[in-house]
GULUMLUM-866053 format. One line per 5 residues: number of its first residue (from 1); for each residue x negated, y negated, z of C-alpha. Coordinates in steps of 0.25 Angstrom, whole numbers, padded with zeros to 4 digits. Layout:
N
NUM = X:Y:Z ~ ...
***
This chain:
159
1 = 0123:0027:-0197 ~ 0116:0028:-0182 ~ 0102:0029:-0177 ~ 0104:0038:-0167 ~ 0113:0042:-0156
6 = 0119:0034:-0147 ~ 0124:0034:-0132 ~ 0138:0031:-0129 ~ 0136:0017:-0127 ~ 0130:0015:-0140
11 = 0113:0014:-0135 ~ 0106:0024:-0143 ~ 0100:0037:-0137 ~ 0086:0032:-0140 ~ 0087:0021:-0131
16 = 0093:0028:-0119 ~ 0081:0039:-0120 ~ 0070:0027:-0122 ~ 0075:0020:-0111 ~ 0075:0033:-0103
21 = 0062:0036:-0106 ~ 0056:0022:-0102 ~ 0062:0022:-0090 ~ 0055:0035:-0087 ~ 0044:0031:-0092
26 = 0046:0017:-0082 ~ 0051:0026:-0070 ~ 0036:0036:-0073 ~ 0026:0025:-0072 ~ 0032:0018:-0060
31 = 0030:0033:-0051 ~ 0018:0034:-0057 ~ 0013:0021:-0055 ~ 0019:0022:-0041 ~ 0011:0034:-0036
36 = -0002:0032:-0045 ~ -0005:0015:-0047 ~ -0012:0011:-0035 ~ -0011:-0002:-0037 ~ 0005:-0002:-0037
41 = 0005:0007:-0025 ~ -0004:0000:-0017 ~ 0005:-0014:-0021 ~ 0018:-0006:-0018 ~ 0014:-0003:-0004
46 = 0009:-0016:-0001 ~ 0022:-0023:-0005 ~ 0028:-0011:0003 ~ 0020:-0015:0016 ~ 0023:-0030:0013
51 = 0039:-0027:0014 ~ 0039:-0016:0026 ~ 0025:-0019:0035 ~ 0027:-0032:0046 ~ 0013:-0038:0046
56 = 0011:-0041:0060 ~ 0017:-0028:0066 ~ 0006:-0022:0056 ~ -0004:-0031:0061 ~ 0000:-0029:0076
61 = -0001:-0013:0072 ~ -0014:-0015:0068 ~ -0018:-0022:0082 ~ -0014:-0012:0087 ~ -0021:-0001:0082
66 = -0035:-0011:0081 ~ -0033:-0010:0096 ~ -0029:0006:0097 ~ -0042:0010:0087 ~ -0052:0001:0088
71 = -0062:0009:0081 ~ -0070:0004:0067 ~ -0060:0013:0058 ~ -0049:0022:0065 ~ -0040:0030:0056
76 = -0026:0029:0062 ~ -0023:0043:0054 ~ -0021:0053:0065 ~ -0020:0041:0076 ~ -0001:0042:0076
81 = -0001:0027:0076 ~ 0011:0021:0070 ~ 0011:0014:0059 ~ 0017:-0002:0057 ~ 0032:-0001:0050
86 = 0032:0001:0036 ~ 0016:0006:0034 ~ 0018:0021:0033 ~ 0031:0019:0021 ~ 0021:0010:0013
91 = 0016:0021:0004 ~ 0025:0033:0001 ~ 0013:0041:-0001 ~ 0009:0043:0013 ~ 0006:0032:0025
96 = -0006:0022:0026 ~ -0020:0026:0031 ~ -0022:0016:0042 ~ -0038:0014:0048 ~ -0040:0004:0062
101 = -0053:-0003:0058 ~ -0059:-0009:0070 ~ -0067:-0022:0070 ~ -0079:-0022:0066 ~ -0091:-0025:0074
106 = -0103:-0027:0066 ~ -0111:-0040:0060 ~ -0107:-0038:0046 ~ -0091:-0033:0047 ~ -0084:-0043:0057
111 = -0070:-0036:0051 ~ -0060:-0036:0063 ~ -0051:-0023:0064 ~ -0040:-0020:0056 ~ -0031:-0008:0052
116 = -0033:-0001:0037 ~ -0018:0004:0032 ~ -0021:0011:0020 ~ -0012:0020:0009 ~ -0018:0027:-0003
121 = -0025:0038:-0007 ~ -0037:0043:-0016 ~ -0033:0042:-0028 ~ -0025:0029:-0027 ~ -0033:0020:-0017
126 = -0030:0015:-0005 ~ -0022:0001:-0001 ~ -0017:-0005:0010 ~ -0019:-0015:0023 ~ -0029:-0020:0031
131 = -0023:-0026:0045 ~ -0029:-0033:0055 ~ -0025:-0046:0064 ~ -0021:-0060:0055 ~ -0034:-0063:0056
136 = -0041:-0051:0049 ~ -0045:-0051:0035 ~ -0053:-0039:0027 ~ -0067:-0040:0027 ~ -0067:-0037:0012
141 = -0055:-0047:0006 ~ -0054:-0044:-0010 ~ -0044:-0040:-0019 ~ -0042:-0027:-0013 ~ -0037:-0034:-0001
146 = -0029:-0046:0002 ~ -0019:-0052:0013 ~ -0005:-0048:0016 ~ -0003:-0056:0030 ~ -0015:-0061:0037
151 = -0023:-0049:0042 ~ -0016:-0039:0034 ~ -0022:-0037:0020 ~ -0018:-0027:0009 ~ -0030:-0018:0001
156 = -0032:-0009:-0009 ~ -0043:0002:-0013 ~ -0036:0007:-0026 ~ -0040:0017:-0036
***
């Protein structure tokens, strides 16, 4: 007597359709988590910048436009500057909000300048890397930011 239907290689139907369906299930969760889990999108981008981003041309970049916008904050959106190799495939969604933050100059902010490259977006947060000379460290170190390579540090505002 059988229990059911079976394949020609002898595995039963219901084994074929329940492995089918798990790995559908599998295959659903990591899209969803790839476009809705902040946390694993920020982590992927940042292993993403890790692999494909040179440190030092980054931080030479960054000289470079401390120099060019020396004001207190200065959106490069509509400035045409081009960007260091590998920032602008980092996210698939779109490219990285970058921000040249000038030195401040006041008694209680000492902070030297340093460029903001950020991805994100309302819903999700924002994440990404504060560059500025070997020297330079974040005004406010904490858990949302920590060092990648001296004067460049990772952060995260997430939702």
């Amino acid at each position: 007597m059988t229990h059911g239907r079976n394949l020609h290689g002898g595995v039963p139907v219901w084994t074929v359709v329940s492995m089918v369906i798990i790995a559908s299930l599998l295959i659903v969760y990591f899209f969803l988590k790839s476009i809705w889990d902040s946390r694993f999108i920020a982590s992927r981008c940042e292993r993403k910048i890790q692999r494909t981003v040179d440190p030092s041309e980054l931080q030479h970049w960054a000289a470079i436009m401390l120099k060019r916008y020396p004001g207190k904050n200065v959106s490069l959106f509509d400035k045409h500057e081009k960007l260091p190799k590998g920032l602008s495939e980092v996210w698939d969604q779109r490219g990285p909000s970058v921000y040249v933050r000038g030195p401040a100059d006041d008694e209680v902010d000492k902070e030297p300048g340093y460029v903001i490259i950020s991805w994100g977006s309302g819903v999700l947060g924002n994440w990404g890397l504060f560059v500025g000379a070997p020297s330079f460290v974040p005004n406010s170190p904490g858990p949302t930011n920590w060092i990648w390579k001296p004067g460049l540090y990772f952060w995260r505002d997430l939702h």
